[in-house]
C-alpha positions in Angstrom: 158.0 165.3 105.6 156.9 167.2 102.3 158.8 170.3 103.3 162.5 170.3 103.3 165.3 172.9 103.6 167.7 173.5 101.5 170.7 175.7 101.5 171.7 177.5 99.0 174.4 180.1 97.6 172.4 182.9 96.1 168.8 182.7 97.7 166.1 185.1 95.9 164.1 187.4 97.8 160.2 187.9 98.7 160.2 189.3 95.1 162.1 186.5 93.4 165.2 189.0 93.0 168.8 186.9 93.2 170.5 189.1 96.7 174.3 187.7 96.3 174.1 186.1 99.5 173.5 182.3 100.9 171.0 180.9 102.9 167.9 178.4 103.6 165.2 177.4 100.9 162.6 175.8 101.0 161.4 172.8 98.8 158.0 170.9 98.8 157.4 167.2 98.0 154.1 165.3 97.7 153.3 162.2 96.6 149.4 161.6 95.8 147.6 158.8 94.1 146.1 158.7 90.5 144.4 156.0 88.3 148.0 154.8 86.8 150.0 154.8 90.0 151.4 157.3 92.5 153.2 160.1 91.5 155.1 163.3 93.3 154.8 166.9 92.9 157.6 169.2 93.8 158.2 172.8 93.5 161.5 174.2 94.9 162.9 177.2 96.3 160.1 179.0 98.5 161.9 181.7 100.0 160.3 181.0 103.9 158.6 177.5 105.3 155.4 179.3 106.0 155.0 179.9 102.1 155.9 176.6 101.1 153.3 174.9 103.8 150.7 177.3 102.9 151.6 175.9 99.0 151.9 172.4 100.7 148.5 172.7 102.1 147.3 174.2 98.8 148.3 171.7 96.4 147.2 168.5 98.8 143.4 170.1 98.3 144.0 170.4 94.6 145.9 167.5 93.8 143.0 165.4 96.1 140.6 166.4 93.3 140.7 163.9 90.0 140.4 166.4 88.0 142.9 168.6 88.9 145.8 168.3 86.4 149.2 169.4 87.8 151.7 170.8 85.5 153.8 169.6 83.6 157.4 169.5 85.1 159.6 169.7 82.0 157.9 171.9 80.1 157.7 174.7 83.2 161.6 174.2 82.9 161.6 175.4 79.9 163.6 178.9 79.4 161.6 181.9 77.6 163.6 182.2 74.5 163.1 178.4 74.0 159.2 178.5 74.9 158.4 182.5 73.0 158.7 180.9 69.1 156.2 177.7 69.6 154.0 179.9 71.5 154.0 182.5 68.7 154.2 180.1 66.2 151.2 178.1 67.3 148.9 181.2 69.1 150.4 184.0 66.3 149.8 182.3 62.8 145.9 181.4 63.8 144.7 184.8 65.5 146.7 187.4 65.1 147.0 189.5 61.6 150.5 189.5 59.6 151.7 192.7 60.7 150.1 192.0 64.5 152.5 188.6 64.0 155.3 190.7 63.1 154.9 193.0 65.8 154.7 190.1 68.6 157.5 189.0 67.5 159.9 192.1 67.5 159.1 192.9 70.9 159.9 189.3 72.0 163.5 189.3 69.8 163.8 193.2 71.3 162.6 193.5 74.7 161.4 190.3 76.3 164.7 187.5 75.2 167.2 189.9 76.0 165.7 190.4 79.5 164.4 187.1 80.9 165.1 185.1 77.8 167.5 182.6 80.2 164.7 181.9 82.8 162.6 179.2 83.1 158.9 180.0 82.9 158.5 178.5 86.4 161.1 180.7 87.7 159.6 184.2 86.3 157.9 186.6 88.3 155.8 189.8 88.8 159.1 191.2 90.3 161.1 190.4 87.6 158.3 191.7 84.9 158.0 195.0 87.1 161.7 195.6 86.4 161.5 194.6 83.2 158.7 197.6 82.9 161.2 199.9 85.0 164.3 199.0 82.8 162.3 200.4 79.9 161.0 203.5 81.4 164.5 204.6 82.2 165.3 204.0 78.8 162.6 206.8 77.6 160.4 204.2 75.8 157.0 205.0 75.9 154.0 204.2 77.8 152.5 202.1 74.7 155.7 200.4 74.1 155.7 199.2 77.8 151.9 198.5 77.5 152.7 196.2 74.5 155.7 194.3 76.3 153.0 193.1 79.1 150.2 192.3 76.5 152.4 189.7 75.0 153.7 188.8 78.5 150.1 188.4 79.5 148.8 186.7 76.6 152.1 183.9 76.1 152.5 183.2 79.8 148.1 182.8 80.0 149.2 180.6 76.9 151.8 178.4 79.4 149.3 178.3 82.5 146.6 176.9 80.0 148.9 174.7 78.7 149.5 173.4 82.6 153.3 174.4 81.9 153.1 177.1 85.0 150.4 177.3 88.1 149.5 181.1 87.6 150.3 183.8 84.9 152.7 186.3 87.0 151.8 189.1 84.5 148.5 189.2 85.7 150.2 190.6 89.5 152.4 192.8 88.4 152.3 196.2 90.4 152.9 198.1 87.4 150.3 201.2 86.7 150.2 201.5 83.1 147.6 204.3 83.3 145.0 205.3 80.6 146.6 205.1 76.9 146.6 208.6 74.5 142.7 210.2 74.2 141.5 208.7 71.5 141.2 211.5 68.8 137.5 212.7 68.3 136.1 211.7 64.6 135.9 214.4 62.6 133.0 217.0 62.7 131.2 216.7 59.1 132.1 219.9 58.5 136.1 219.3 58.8 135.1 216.0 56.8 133.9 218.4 53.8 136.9 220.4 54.4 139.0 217.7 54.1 137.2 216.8 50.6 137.5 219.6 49.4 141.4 219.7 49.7 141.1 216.4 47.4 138.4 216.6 45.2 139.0 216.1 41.7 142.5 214.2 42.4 143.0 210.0 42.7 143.1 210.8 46.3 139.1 211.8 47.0 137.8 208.3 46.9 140.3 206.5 49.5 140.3 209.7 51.7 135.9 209.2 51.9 136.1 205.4 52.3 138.8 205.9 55.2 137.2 208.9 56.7 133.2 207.8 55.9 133.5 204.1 55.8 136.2 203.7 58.5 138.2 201.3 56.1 142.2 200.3 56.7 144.7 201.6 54.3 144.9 198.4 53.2 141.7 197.4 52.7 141.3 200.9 50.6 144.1 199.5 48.4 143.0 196.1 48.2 139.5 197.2 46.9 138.2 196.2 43.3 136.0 197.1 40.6 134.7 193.4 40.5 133.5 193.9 44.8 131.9 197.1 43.7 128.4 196.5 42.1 126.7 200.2 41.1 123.4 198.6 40.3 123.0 197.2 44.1 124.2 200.3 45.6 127.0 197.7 47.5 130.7 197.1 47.6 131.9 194.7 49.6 135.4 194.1 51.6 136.8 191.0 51.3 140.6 191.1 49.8 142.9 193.7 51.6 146.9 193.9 50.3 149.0 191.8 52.0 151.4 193.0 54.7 154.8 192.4 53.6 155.2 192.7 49.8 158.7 192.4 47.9 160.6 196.0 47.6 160.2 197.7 43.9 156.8 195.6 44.0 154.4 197.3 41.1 151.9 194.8 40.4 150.1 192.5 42.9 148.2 189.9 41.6 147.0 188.1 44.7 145.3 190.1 47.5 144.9 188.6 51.0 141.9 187.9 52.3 140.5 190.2 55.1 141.2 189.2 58.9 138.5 186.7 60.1 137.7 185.4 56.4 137.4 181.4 56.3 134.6 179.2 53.8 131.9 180.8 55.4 133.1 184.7 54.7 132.9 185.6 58.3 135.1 188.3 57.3 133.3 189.7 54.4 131.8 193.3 55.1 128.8 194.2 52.4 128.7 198.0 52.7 126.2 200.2 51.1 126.9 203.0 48.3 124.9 205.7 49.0 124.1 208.8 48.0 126.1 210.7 49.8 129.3 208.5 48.3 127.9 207.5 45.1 129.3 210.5 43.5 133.0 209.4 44.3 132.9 205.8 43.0 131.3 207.1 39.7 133.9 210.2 39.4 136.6 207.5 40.0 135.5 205.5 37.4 134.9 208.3 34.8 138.8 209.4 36.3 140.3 205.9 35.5 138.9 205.9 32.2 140.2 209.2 31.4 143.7 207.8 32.6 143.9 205.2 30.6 142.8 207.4 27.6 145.6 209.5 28.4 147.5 206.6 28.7 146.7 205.1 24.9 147.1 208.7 23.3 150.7 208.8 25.1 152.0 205.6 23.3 151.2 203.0 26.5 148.8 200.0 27.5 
């Protein structure tokens, strides 16, 4: 028979939460036929036999099907903290940005290892996620600190079902209600924008405050912008270097921007935007600032 009872000393509930106490499991055994041989499926530990013959009756349909590809027994074994660094490694260095990385990975070393860091990924739950999300509440963290914990739940564990490691992603049922994030502030009005450049003009600070505030340009891309991606003839300047996240402390100089996020040979990332005559007065009375600087600069004995 493919279903088989088991008992055990500390059974799980209906949630997958350990009670203390003993009693009866269920396990599930079938053995179907492929192109190199037979072969088994098991999964253990259903809490009641109508759950493990509904999953019985589930996987026979499935695993009838040639192209159904079961997963992979050894690698759903695996325990969280062991599976977290190859997923970020191979996911995190191809699609997410250096500080995105960095930020993935706190909240797995911070919030995810210490909590379910010992389970296998076959074993986790939505129960055990939902506490997980509870835990933190209580704590006082906030609501985008919670919401941030289940997108990289979400997006490793999607990561192991694709992988066939698990059958389904339990982040995706969790009964958590994360509810609608902060408003999104309102752009500014133009008439607080000309307020706002009027509290800078005439200082170093007028032209990044109108590319961030006219342009909509990252602080870093503001500071990784250069004379030689600025052409005043064409009206243009483009974005394609932005400074790189994590620089050495005292750093002064930086020779070697990083390219902007989606940049390969083809300059998918490069943005050409256009000077115009609203703006043009900032880049020429930075340039006609910088020159005076370095005047000043000369007069005063430097480089």
């Amino acid at each position: 028979m493919a279903v088989t009872a088991r008992q055990v000393k500390n059974k799980r509930d209906s949630d997958g939460v350990l009670t203390g106490r003993a009693g009866t499991v269920y396990d599930i055994d079938i053995k179907y036929k492929t192109p190199d041989g037979y072969k088994h499926y098991t999964k253990k530990g259903f809490t009641t036999k109508k759950d493990a013959q509904q999953h019985e009756a589930e996987m026979k349909m499935k695993l009838s099907n040639p192209a159904y590809s079961p997963t992979q027994n050894a690698q759903g074994r695996m325990a969280v903290k062991d599976y977290m660094p190859d997923w970020l490694e191979k996911y995190g260095k191809v699609n997410l940005r250096p500080s995105t990385y960095e930020s993935y990975k706190s909240i797995i070393n911070i919030h995810i290892n210490p909590n379910i860091g010992h389970v296998q990924l076959r074993e986790i739950t939505p129960a055990m996620l939902d506490d997980i999300f509870k835990k933190m509440y209580d704590k006082g963290l906030s609501q985008t600190t919670v919401r941030n914990v289940h997108r990289v739940l979400s997006v490793s564990l999607e990561g192991a079902r694709k992988y066939r490691y698990i059958e389904h992603n339990p982040a995706r049922d969790v009964l958590t209600k994360f509810g609608q994030q902060g408003k999104t502030p309102d752009p500014y009005t133009v008439q607080q924008m000309q307020q706002l450049m009027g509290h800078v003009s005439g200082t170093e600070w007028e032209l990044p405050v109108m590319l961030g505030g006219m342009y909509g340009l990252r602080m870093s891309e503001i500071l990784g912008l250069r004379w030689q991606n600025v052409d005043m003839e064409k009206r243009t300047f483009a974005v394609v270097e932005q400074l790189p996240f994590r620089l050495p402390a005292g750093t002064t100089i930086v020779e070697q921007m990083a390219a902007v996020k989606g940049k390969g040979a083809d300059n998918a990332g490069e943005r050409v935007l256009p000077i115009t005559e609203a703006t043009r007065p900032y880049f020429e009375r930075h340039i006609e600032l910088q020159i005076r600087q370095r005047e000043l600069a000369i007069n005063g004995g430097g480089t």
